[in-house]
C-alpha positions as CSV (number, residue, x, y, z in Angstrom):
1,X,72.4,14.4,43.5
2,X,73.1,17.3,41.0
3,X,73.1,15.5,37.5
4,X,76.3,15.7,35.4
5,X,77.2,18.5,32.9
6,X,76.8,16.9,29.5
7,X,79.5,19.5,27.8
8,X,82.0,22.2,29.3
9,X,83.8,25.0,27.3
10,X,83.5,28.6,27.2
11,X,80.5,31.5,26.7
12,X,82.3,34.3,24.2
13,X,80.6,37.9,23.7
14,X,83.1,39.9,21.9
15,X,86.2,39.7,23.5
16,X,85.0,38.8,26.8
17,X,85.0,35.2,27.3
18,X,84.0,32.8,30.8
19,X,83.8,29.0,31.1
20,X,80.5,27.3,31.1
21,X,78.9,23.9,31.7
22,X,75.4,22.6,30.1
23,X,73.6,20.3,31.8
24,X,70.4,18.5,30.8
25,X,67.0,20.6,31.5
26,X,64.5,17.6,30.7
27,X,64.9,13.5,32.2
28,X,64.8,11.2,29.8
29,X,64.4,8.3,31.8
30,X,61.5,6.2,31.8
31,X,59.2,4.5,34.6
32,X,57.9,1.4,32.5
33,X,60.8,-0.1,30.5
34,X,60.4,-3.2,28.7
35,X,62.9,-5.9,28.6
36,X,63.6,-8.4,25.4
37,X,63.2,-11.8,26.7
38,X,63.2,-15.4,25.5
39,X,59.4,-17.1,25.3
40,X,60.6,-20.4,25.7
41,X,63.7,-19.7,28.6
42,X,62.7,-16.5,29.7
43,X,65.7,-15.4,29.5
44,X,67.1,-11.6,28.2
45,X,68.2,-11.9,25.1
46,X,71.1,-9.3,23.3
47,X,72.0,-7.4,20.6
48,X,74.9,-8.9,18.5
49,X,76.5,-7.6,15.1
50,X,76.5,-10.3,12.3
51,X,79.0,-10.3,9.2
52,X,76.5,-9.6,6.3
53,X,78.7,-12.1,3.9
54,X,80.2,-14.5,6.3
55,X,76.9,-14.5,8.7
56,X,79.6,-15.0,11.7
57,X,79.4,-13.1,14.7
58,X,81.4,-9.9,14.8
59,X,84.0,-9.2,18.4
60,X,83.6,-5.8,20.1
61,X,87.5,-5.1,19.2
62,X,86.9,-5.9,15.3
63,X,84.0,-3.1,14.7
64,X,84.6,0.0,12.3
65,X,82.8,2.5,11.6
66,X,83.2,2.8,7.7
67,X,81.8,5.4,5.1
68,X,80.6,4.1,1.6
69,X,82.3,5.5,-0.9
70,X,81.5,2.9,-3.7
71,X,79.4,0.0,-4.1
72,X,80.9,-2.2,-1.2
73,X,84.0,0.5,-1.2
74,X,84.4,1.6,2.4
75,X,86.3,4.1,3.9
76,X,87.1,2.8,7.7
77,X,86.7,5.7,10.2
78,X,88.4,4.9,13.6
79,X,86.7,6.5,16.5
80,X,90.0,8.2,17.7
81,X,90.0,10.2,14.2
82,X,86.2,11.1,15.1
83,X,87.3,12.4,18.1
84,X,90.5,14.5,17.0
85,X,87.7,16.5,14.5
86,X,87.8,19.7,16.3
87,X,85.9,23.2,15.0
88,X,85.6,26.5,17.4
89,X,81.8,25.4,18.5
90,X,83.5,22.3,19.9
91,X,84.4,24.1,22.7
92,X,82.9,27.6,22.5
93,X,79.8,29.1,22.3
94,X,80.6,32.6,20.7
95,X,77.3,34.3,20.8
96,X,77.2,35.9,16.6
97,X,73.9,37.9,16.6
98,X,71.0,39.0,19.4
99,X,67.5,38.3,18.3
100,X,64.1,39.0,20.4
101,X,62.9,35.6,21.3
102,X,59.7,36.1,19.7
103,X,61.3,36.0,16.4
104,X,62.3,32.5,16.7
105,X,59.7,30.5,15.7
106,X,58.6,27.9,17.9
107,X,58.9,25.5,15.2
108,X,63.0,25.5,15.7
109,X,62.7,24.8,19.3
110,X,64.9,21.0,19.6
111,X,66.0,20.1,23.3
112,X,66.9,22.7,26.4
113,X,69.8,22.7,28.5
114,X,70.4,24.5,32.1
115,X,73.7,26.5,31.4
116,X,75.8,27.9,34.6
117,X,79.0,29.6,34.9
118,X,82.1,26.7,35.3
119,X,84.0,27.8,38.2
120,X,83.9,31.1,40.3
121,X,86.2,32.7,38.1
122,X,83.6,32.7,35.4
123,X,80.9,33.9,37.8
124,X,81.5,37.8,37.2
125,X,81.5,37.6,33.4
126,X,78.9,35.2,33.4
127,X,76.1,37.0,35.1
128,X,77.1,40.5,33.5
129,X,76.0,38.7,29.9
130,X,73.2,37.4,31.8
131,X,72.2,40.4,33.5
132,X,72.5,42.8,30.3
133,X,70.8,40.3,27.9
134,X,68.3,40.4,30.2
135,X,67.7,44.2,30.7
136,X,67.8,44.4,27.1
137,X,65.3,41.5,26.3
138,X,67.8,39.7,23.5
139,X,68.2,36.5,22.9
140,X,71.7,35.4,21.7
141,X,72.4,32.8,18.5
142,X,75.2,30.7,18.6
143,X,76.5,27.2,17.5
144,X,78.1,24.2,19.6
145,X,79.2,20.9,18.6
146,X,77.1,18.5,20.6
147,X,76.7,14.6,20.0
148,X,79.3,14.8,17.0
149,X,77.3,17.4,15.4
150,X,77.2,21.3,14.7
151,X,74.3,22.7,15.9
152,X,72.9,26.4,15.7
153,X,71.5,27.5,19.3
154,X,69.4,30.2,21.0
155,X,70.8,31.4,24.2
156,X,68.5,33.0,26.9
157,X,68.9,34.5,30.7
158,X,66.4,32.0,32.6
159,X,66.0,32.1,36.6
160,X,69.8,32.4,37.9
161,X,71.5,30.7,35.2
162,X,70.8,30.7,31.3
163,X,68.5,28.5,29.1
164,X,70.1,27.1,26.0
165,X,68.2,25.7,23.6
166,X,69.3,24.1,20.4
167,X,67.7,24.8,17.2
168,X,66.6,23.0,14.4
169,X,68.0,23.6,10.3
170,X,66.3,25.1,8.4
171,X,66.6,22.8,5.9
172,X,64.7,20.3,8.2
173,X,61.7,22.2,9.1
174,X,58.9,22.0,6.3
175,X,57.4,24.9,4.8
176,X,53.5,25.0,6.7
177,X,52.2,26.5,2.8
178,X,53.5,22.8,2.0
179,X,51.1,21.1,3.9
180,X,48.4,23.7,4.9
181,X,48.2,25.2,0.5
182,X,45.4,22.4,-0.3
183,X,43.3,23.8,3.0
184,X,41.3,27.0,1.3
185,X,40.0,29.8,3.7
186,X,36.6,29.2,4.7
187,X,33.9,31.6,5.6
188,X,32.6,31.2,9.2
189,X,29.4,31.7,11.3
190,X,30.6,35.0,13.7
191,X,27.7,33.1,15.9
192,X,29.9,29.8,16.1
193,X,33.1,31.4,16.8
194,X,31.6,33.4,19.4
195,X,30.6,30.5,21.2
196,X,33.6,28.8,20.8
197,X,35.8,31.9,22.0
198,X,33.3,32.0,24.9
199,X,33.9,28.5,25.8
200,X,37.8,29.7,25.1
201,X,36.9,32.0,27.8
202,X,35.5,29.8,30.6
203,X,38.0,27.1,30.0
204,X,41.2,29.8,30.8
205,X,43.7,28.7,33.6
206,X,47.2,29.4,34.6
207,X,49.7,27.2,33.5
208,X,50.9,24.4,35.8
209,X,53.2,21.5,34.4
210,X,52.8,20.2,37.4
211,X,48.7,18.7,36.3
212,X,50.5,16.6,33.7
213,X,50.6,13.2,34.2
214,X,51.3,10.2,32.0
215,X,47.9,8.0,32.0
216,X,49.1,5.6,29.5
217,X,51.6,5.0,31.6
218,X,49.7,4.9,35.0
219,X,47.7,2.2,32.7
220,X,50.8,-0.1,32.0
221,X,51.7,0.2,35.6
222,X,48.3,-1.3,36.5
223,X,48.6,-3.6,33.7
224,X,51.9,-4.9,35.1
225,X,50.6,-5.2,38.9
226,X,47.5,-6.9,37.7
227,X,49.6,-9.6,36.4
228,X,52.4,-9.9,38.7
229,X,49.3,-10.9,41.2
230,X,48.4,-13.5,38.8
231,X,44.6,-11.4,37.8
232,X,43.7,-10.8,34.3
233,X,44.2,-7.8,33.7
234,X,41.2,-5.4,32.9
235,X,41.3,-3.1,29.9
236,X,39.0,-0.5,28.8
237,X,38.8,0.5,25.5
238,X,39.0,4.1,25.7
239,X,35.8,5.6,23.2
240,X,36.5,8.1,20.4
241,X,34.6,11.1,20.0
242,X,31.7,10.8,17.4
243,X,32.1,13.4,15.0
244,X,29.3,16.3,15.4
245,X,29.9,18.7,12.8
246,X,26.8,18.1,11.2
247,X,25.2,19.5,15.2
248,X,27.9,22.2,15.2
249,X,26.1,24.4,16.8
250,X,23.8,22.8,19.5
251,X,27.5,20.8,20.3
252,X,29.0,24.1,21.2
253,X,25.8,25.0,23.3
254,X,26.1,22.2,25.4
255,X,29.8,22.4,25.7
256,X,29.3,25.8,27.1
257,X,26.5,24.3,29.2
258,X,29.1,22.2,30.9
259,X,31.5,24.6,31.9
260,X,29.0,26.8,32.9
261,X,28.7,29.8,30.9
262,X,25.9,31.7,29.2
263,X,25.5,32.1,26.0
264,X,27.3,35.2,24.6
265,X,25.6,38.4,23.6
266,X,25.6,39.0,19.7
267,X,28.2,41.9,19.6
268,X,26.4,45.1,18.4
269,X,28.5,46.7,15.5
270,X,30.1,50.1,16.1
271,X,27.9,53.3,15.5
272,X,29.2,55.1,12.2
273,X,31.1,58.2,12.8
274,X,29.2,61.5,11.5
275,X,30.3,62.3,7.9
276,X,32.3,59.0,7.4
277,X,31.8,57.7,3.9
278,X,30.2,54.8,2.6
């Protein structure tokens, strides 16, 4: 069963304009979820809003949402009013610059979406911005109102459809000279790194998503079966490496050891050219 677009409006370039739908690109559901329960009935237990003054509970029908303007000033926000806030990126995505991808930053990258054309209508326009964007390897920026917020977004062709992924602010991304300032360069054995980039070498494969698998979970899982048959479960206490920086060296030797490479030849440097100066 094809999963449910999570918003529908329109794709604008320019003048030209088609209707689109985004659906979800990752699953979010989970294989081990854990239930609240009751020690002494066993029972679920749930989630209920309490007055902070009164201490009473609160009905369904009598919750606000209210904004503090004041100390215990509210300003009481109905969810119909929330609703009726319409800008343009609520319902289109008009595409306001074209950037190469490898521009963006990885760092920006928030949550992906599968986006296809509407309805056949839209197909023609759809797959001519697709199709050109494409050809001229661009990425487009745009913004779209998702989950009662603004958010800026990178647009990109991707199999038949387009990839749109949104982006994070700015604002919210910290500066890497903000954490990374107190680390001062450090002057390396070419030796070391040489062995490292060897093992770099021997260790290269292509990528396959597919050899990822969640052993934490696979570990709950047998945790959980263990005691639904009534045995005590067995846990191993998974070791941590022991640091060997002291051994850096003979550490990296065996590590190449293991995935069986030789140890690389020193490069030779590069014969100075004739009449080159000092």
């Amino acid at each position: 069963m094809a999963p449910r677009p999570i918003w529908k409006g329109y794709l604008k370039l320019s003048l030209v304009a088609c209707a689109v739908e985004l659906t979800g690109a990752t699953d979010h559901s989970e294989k081990v979820s854990f239930r609240t329960l009751n020690r002494k009935t066993g029972n679920t237990v749930k989630r209920q809003y309490i007055d902070g003054v009164t201490g009473k509970p609160v009905q369904d029908e009598d919750e606000v949402k209210g904004f503090e303007v004041g100390e215990g000033q509210f300003v009481l926000i109905e969810e119909e009013e929330i609703d009726a806030v319409q800008i343009e990126s609520s319902h289109t995505l008009s595409i306001e610059h074209f950037v190469n991808r490898a521009d963006v930053p990885q760092i920006y990258f928030d949550q992906p979406y599968y986006m296809l054309p509407a309805d056949e209508v839209s197909d023609e326009a759809f797959y001519v911005i697709q199709k050109a964007m494409q050809d001229e390897g661009k990425a487009g920026l745009a913004r779209i109102v998702l989950y009662r917020r603004e958010r800026p977004v990178m647009i990109e062709p991707f199999g038949r459809g387009m990839l749109l992924t949104t982006l994070r602010y700015d604002k919210t991304v910290r500066r890497p000279d903000d954490v990374f300032e107190s680390t001062p360069p450090k002057k390396l054995d070419r030796e070391l790194v040489a062995l490292a980039a060897h093992i770099i070498a021997q260790k290269q494969a292509a990528f396959d998503p597919s050899g990822f698998e969640d052993r934490y979970e696979n570990a709950l899982v047998a945790l959980i079966e263990a005691k639904k048959k009534g045995h005590k479960p067995v846990v191993s206490a998974a070791r941590s490496p022991v640091p060997n920086v002291v051994n850096l060296f003979d550490a990296l030797k065996k590590s190449l050891a293991e995935v069986g490479g030789a140890k690389p030849e020193p490069k030779k440097p590069a014969p100075r050219k004739s009449g080159s100066r000092r």
